[in-house]
N, C-alpha and C positions, 0 to 999 in steps of 0.2 A: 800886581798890586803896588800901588805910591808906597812911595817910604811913611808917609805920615797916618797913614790907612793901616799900614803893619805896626808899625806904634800904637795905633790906639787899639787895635786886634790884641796884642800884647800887654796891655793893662789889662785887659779885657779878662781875660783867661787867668791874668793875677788878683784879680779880685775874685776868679771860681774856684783858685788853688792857690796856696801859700808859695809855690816856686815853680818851676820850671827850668830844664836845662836847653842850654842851647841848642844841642842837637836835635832836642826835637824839634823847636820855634823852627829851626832850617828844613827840618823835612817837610812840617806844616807847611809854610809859607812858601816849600819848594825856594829857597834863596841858600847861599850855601852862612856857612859857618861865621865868617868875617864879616858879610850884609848883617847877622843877627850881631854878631859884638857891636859894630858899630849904631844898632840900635838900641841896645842895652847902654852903651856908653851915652849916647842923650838922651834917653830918659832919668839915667844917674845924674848926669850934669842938671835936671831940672830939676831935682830929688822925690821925681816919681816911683824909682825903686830900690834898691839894695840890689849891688852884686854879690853875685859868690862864686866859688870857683866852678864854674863849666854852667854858671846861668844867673837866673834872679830870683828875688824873691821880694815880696811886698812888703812896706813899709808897715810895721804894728798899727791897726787899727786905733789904740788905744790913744786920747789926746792928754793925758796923764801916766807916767810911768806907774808901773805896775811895781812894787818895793820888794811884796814879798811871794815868796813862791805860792801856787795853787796848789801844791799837794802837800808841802811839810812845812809851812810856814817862814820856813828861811828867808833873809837877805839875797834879795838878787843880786849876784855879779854879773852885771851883764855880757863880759867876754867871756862866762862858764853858760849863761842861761840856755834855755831851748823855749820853741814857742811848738803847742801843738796848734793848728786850723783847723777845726773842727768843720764837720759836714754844714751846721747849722748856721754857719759867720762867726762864731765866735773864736775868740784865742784864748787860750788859757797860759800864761807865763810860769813857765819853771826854772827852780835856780841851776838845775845841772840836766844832763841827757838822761839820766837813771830816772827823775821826777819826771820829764817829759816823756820818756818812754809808759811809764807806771799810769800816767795821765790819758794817754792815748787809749792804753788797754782797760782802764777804770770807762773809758766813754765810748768802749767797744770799736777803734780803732777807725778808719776812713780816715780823711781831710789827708794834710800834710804835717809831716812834724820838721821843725828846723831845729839842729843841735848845735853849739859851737864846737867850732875846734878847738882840741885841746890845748893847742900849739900856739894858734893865736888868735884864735876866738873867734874868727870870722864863720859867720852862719854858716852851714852846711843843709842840704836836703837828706834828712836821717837814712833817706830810701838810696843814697848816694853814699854817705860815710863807711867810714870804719870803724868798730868798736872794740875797746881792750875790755872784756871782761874777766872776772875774780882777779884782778892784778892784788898786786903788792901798794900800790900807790893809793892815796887813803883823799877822796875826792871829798865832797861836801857830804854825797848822800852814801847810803852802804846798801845794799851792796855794794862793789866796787865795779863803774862801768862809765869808761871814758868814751870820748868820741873825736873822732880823725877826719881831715879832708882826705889824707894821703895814707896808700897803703904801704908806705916806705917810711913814713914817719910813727905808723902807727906800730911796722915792725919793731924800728930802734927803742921806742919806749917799752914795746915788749920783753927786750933782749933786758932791758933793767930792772923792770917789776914785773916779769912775768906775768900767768895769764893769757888769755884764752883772748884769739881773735877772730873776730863775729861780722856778719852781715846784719842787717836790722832785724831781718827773723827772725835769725840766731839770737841777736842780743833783747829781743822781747821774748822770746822762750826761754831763756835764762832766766829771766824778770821773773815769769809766770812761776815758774818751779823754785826758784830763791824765796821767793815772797807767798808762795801759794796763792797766786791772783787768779783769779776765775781764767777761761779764756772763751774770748766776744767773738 
């Protein structure tokens, strides 16, 4: 397959899911590892997507920023926000990973969810992160539940506000039993 035939294969699939890692695009496209960054890096440079660490993800649909969260009204910061993708096309914008996660399980869960990292905000794929849950550290939403690229970053913040750390399961069953949210 042309390089420019796997780029648009690669939109392609970002407009059926909100991200994607590269290892998979590699195994798909049988190309290794470095064929796919260097596809991901021109599509960035044309601002077809957003990278993230170990892939991509699609540019918000939305052609006006979203101000305030979908599920508690809040002020978005956008290096704290999360976006969920819902099966249907839609996104719904939330101001931290805790709304995004509560949003996903409110709409019975599927699509993709993007969280930021804690650290420095760059989106993560929720199905990929790390999550500090009941910390000490006092986020936007409560209960308390951060989100990590890195599980060496997510330990040291643990070493200081304590707290429980989670895979995405973990940390939407948290959700469920914190909040008493149904579960989808």
């Amino acid at each position: 397959m042309k390089r420019e035939e796997r780029q648009r294969e690669i939109l392609n699939l970002l407009d059926r899911q909100a991200g994607i890692s590269a290892g998979d695009l590699a195994r798909q496209f049988r190309v290794s590892r470095m064929t796919i960054h260097r596809d991901l890096s021109s599509l960035l440079s044309q601002g077809l997507l957003l990278r993230i660490r170990g892939g991509a993800v699609t540019r918000g649909r939305s052609s006006a920023p979203q101000e305030n969260c979908s599920v508690c009204a809040r002020r978005i910061v956008p290096h704290q926000s999360s976006e969920v993708h819902c099966l249907d096309g839609s996104v719904d914008i939330a101001c931290c990973a805790a709304c995004g996660l509560r949003r996903s399980i409110e709409r019975g869960g599927g699509g993709q969810i993007l969280v930021g990292d804690h650290i420095s905000g760059r989106p993560v794929l929720a199905a990929e992160a790390f999550f500090l849950v009941n910390s000490l550290a006092s986020p936007c939403c409560q209960p308390s539940l951060l989100s990590f690229a890195s599980e060496n970053e997510v330990s040291l913040f643990q070493a200081g506000f304590g707290g429980s750390i989670a895979r995405l399961e973990e940390a939407l069953e948290f959700l469920r039993v914190a909040e008493n949210l149904d579960q989808a």
